[in-house]
C-alpha positions in Angstrom: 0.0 0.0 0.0 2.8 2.4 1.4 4.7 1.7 -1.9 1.4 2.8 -4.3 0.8 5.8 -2.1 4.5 6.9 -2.9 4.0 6.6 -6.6 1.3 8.8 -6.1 2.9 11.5 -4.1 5.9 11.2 -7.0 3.2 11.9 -9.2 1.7 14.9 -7.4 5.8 15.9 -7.4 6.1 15.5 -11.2 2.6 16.9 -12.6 2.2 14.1 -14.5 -0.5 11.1 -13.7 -2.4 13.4 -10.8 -2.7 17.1 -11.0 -4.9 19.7 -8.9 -6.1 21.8 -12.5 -8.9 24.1 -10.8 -9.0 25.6 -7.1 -11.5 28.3 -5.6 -11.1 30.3 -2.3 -14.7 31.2 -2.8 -17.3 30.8 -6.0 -17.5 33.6 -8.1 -20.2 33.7 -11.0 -20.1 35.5 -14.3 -22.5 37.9 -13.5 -24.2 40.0 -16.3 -22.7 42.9 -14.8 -21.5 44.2 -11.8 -24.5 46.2 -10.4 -26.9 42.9 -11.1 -23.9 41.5 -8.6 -24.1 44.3 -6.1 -27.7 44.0 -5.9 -27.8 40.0 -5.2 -25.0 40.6 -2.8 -26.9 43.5 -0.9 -30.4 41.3 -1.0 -28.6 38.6 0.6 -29.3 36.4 -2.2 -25.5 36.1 -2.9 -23.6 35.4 0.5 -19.7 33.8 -1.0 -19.3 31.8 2.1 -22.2 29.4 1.6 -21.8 28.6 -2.0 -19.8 25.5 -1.9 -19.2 23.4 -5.2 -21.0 19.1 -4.1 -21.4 17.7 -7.9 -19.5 17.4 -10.8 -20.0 16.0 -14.4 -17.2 16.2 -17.5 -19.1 16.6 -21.0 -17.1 17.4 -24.3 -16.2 20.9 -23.5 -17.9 21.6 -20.4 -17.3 21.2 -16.3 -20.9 21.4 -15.0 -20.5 22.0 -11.3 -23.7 22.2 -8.8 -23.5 24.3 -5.7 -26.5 23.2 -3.6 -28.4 25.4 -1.7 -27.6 24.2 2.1 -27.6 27.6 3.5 -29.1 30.9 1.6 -27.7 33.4 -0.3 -26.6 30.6 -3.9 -27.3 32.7 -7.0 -27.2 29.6 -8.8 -27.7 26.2 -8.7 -26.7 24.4 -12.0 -23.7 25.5 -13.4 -20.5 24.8 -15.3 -17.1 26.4 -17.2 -15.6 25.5 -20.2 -12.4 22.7 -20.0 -10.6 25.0 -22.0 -10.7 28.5 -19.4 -7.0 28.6 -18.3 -7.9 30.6 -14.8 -6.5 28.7 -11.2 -10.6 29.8 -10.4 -12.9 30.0 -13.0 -16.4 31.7 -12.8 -19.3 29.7 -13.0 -22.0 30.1 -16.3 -25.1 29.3 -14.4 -27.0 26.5 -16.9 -28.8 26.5 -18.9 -29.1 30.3 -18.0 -30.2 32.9 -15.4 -33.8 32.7 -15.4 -33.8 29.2 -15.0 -31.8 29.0 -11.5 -33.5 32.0 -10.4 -35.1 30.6 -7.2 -37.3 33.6 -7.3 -38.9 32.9 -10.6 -41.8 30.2 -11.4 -40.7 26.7 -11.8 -37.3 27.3 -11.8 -34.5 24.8 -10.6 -34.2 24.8 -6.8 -31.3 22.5 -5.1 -30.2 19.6 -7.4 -26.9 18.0 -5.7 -25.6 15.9 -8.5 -25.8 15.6 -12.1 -25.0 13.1 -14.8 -24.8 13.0 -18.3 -26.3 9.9 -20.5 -24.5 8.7 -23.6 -27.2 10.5 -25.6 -26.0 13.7 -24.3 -29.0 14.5 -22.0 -28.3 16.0 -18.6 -30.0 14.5 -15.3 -30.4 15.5 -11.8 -33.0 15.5 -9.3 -34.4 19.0 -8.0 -35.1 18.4 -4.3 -37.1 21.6 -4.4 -35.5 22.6 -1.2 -33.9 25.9 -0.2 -31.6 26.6 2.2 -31.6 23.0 3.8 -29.7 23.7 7.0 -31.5 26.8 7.7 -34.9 27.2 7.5 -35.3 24.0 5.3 -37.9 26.0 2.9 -40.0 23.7 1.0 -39.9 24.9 -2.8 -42.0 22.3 -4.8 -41.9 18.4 -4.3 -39.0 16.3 -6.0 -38.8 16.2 -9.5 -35.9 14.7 -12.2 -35.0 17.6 -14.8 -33.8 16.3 -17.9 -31.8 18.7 -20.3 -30.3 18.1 -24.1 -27.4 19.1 -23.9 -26.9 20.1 -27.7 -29.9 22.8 -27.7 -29.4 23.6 -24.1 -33.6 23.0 -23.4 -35.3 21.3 -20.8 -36.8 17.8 -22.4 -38.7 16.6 -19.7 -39.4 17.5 -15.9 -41.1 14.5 -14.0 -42.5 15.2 -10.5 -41.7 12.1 -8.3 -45.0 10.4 -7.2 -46.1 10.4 -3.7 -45.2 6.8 -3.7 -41.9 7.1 -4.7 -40.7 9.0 -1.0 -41.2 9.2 2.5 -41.3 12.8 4.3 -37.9 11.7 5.6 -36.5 11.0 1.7 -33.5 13.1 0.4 -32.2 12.5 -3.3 -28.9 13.2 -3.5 -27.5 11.0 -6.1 -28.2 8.8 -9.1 -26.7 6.7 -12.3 -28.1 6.5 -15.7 -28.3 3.1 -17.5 -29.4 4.0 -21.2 -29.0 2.0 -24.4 -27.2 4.5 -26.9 -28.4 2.9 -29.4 -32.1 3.5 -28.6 -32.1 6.3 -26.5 -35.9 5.8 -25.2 -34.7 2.5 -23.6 -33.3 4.9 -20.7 -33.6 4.2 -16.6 -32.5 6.6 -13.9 -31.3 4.6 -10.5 -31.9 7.3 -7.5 -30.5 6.6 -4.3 -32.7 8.1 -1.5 -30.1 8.8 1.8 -32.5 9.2 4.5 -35.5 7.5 3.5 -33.3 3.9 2.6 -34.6 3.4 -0.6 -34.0 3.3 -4.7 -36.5 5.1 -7.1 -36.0 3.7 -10.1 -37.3 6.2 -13.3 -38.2 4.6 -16.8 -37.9 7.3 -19.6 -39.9 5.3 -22.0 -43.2 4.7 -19.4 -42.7 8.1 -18.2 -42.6 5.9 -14.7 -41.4 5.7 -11.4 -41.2 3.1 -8.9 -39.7 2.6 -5.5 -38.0 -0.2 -4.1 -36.7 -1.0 -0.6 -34.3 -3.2 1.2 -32.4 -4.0 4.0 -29.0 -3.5 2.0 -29.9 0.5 1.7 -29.8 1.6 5.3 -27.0 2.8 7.3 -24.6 0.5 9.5 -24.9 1.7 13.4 -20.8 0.9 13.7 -19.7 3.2 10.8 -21.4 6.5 11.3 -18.6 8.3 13.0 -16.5 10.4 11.3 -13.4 12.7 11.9 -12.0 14.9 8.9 -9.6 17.5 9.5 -10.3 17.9 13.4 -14.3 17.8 12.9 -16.3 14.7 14.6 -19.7 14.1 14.0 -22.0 10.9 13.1 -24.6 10.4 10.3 -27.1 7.7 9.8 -26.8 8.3 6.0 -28.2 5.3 3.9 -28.0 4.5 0.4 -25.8 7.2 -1.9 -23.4 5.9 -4.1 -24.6 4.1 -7.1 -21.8 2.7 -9.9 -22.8 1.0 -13.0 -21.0 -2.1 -14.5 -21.0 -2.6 -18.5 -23.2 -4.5 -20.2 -23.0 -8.3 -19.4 -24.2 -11.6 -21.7 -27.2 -12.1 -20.5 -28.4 -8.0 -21.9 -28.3 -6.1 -18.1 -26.2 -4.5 -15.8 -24.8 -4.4 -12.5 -25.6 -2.1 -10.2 -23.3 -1.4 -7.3 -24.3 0.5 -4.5 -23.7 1.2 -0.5 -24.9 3.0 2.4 -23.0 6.2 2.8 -22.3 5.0 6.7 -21.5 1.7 5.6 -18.3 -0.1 4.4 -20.2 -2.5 2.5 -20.6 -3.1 -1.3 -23.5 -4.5 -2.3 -25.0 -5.1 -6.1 -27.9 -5.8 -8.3 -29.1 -6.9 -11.7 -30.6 -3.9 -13.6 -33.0 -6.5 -14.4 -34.4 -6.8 -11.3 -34.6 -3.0 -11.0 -36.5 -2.2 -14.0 -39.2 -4.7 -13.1 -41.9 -2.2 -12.1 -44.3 -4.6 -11.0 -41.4 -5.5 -8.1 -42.0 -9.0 -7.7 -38.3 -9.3 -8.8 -37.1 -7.0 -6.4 -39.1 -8.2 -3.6 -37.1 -11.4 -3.9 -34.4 -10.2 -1.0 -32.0 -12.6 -2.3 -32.0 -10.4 -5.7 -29.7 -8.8 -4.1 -26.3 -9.2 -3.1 -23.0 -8.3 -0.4 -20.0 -7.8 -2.3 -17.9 -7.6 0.5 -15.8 -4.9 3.0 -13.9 -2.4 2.0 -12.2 -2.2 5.4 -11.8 0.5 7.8 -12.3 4.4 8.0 -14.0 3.6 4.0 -17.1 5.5 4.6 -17.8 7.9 1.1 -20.4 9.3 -1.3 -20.7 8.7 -4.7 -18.6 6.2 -6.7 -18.0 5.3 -10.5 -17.0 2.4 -12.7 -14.6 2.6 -15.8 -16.8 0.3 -17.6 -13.3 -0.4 -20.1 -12.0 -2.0 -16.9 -14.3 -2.6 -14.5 -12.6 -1.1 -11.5 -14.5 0.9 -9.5 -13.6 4.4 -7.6 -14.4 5.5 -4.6 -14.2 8.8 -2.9 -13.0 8.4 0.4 -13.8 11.7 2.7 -12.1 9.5 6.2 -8.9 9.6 4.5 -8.7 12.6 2.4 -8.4 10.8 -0.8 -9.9 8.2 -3.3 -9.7 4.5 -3.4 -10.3 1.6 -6.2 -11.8 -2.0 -6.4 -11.0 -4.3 -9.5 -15.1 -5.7 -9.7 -13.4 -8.9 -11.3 -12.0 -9.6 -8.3 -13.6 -10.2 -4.7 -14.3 -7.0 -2.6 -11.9 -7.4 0.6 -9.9 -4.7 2.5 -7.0 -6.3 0.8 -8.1 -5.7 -2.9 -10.2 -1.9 -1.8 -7.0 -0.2 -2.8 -6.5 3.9 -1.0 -4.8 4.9 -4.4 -4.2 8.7 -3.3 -5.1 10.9 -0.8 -3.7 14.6 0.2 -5.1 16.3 2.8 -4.9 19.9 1.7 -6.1 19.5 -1.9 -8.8 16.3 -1.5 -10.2 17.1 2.1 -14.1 15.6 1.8 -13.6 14.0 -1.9 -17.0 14.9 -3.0 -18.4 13.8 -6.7 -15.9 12.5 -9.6 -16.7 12.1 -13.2 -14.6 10.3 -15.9 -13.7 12.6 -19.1 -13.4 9.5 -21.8 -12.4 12.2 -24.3 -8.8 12.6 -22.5 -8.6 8.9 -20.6 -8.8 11.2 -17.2 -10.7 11.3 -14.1 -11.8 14.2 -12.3 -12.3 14.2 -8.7 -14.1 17.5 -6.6 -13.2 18.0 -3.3 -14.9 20.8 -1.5 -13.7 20.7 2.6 -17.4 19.9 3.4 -17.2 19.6 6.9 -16.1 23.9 7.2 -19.7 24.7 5.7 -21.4 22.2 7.7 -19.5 23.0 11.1 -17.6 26.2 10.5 -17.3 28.7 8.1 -14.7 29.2 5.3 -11.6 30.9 4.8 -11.7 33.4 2.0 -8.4 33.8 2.4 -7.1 30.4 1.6 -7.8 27.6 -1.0 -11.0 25.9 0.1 -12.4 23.8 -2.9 -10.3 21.6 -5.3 -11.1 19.7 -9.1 -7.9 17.1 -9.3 -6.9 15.3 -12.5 -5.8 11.3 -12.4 -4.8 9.7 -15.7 -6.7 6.6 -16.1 -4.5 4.5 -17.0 -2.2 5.5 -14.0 -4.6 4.6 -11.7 -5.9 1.1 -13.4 -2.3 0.0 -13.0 -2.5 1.0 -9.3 -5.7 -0.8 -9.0 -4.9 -4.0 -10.8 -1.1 -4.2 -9.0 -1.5 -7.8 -7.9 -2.4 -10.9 -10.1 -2.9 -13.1 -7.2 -6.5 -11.4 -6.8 -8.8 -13.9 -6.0 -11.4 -13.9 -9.2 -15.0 -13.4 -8.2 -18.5 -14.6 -9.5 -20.9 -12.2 -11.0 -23.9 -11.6 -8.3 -26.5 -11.8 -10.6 -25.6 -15.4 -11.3 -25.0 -16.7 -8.2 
């Protein structure tokens, strides 16, 4: 491990596999001029100290970054900046304009915390329709998925979650899309729902949504202590990071998935999920452990490089991110810690792989200041680091002696 970690530092040293591109003391937008800026600022409706980047998706030429509305004063919600803008810090576009994260104006977009992008270049998130969640916790509008093309820059489609699909305890803060690019109506969103333990599974071509519960999406009691950078607290945070396998033979997917206070992995045929009559997914042996990732492994979100199969993990306990080869079996042994830095990845937030340039980018944001303090405007707060894939597969496949595993859905 200690010999891996070192390559990585060397790399840090060097620039080369692993490079901090982007880093923000606060989030500045492009306003449309500099009185419209004076005027949010003097409203309150633009406060620096409580805009804090939490998602992050790579598309073509674009770095969409959301910036969730935990406390007041966000001008924006959805964002991003162009790969190409050369500044340490740039300013964020709000997207797909103004008017539409306006949280003063008529159905516009409220507090999404993550967004992806489908292989038919359609944007998705999930609008909590909440303001200013760790204040006055100001219901907007109920949940709804907002779906955007991302070569006109419109809205396609905005589906309201049904009644059925939550709980008054349910928070959506992440999800995955499984779409056929070859028939792009053949397209499923997977939802993880933190605090009400459940999946919501969205089916673009019924126009559908369905919920579905088990015992493998809540919280484990003995992992929901944390310590980063001098902050304790505990969270009974359930389901939240969702990863995607390729396809396999038999025509679905794996899903992988764990609590957010959990070290487990646990999976799932897509087959199961998209079953919206759920007599599959009642079946609790549908569903599968993976195995332990060992300790201090608690983290959000999570992503597979389908051209491999390993699977990355942020890691906010240890500053850094970690890997798991899914051909292998999932043991603290082969959960590999494949960097960590505890200036520049404090609370590893989101990542998002950029197949355009064989990269990975990962968001760390120092989570814990907002939640528990406040942040420094004078010093480097928020950071996007670059890993070059192939670096990090070698890193993550570094033994052969890996013990091969069976897939779950055919066990």
């Amino acid at each position: 491990m200690w010999h891996f970690l070192w390559i990585v530092f060397l790399a840090l040293a060097n620039g080369e596999e692993i490079k901090t591109i982007y880093s923000w003391n606060v989030i500045e937008y492009n306003f449309p001029n500099d009185n419209i800026r004076n005027t949010l600022i003097s409203n309150g409706d633009y406060i620096e100290e409580n805009n804090m980047p939490n998602g992050m998706q790579i598309w073509n030429d674009k770095v969409f970054i959301t910036i969730p509305r935990w406390k007041n004063g966000v001008p924006s919600n959805l964002n991003f900046f162009l790969k190409n803008d050369e500044s340490e810090s740039p300013k964020l576009n709000p997207y797909p304009n103004w008017e539409m994260n306006d949280i003063n104006k008529i159905d516009s977009i409220i507090n999404i915390i993550r967004v992806r992008v489908d292989a038919c270049d359609r944007l998705w998130g999930v609008d909590t329709g909440v303001d200013d969640i760790l204040g006055n916790n100001t219901v907007i509008h109920q949940p709804r998925i907002i779906i955007i093309d991302l070569k006109t820059d419109k809205i396609l489609r905005i589906y309201p979650l049904k009644s059925s699909d939550q709980t008054s305890d349910s928070f959506f803060v992440d999800l995955v899309i499984d779409v056929d690019p070859n028939n792009c109506d053949n397209t499923y969103a997977y939802i993880s729902d933190l605090s009400g333990y459940a999946l919501v599974v969205y089916s673009w071509a019924k126009n559908d949504s369905w919920r579905i519960t088990h015992n493998f999406f809540y919280f484990d009691p003995r992992y929901g202590n944390y310590n980063i950078n001098g902050f304790n607290f505990q969270w009974k945070d359930g389901l939240f990071g969702l990863s995607l396998s390729a396809l396999q033979t038999d025509g679905y997917k794996i899903l992988y998935f764990h609590a957010m206070s959990s070290i487990a992995e646990f999976s799932v045929s897509t087959e199961v999920l998209q079953d919206h009559t759920l007599e599959k997914s009642n079946d609790y042996y549908a569903f599968h452990f993976e195995g332990e990732k060992g300790p201090n492994s608690q983290g959000p979100s999570s992503v597979i490089d389908t051209n491999t199969g390993v699977d990355y993990f942020t890691q906010i306990n240890r500053n850094g991110i970690a890997c798991w080869d899914t051909n292998t079996e999932l043991n603290p042994n082969t959960f590999i810690l494949v960097a960590e830095n505890n200036t520049t990845m404090v609370f590893c937030n989101d990542l998002s792989i950029d197949r355009s340039t064989n990269t990975m980018y990962v968001l760390s944001d120092n989570f814990q200041q907002l939640l528990f303090s406040k942040y420094d405007a004078k010093k480097r707060n928020f950071f996007i680091t670059m890993f070059d894939l192939d670096f990090l597969t070698n890193a993550c496949k570094k033994k052969d002696d890996k013990p091969k595993r069976r897939l779950p859905h055919i066990l």
